[in-house]
C-alpha positions in Angstrom: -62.8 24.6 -148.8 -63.4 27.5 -146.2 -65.1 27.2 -142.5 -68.4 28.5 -143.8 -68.7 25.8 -146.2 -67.6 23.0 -144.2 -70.3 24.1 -141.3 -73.1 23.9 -143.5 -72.3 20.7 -144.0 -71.5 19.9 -140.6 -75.4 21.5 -140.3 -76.7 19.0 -141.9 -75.6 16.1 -140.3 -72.9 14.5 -137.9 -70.1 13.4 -139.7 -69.5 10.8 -137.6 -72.8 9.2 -137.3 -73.4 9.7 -133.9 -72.9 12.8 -132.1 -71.1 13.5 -128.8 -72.8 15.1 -125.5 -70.8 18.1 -125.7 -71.0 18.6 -129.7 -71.8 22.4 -130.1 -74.1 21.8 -132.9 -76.3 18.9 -131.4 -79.1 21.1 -130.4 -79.4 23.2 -133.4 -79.4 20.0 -135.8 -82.6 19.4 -134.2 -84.2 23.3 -135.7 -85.8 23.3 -139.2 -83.1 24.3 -141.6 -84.2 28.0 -142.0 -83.5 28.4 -138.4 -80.0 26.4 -138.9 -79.2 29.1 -141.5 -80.2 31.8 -139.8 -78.1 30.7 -136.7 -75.1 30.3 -138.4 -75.4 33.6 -140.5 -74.8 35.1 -137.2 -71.9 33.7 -135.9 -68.3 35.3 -136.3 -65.6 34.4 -138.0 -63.9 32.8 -134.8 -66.7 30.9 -133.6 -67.2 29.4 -137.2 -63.6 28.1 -137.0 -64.0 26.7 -133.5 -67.1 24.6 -134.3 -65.3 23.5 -137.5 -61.6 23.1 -135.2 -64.0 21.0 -133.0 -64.9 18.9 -135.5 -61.3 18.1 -136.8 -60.6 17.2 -133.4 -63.2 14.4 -132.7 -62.3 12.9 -135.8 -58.5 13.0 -134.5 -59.9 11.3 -131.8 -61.9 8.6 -133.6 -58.7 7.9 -136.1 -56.4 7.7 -133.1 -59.0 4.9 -131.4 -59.3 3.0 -134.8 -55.5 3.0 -134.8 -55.3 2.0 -131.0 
């Protein structure tokens, strides 16, 4: 599945069910999903794959402290 994909689903909703302070898409969640779109039509390539790395990394995080 490609970055683009996978933010539009991390668009719609936390994966997690409840996101963190520093989440970079906590704010726009809260837009109307027009402006979500919009939003995410604009970003680059890179910052696509950083929101989406983010998101791999939390859940690294949650798995490790299920584990622990």
């Amino acid at each position: 599945m490609n970055e683009k994909t996978i933010l539009l689903g991390l668009l719609q909703a936390c994966p997690y069910n409840s996101e963190t302070e520093d989440c970079p898409l906590r704010e726009i969640r809260k837009q109307p999903w027009e402006q979500r779109l919009e939003w995410a039509e604009g970003l680059s390539t890179d910052e696509v794959h950083d929101i989406v790395q983010c998101h791999y990394d939390e859940a690294g995080k949650k798995e490790q402290k299920v584990n622990s």
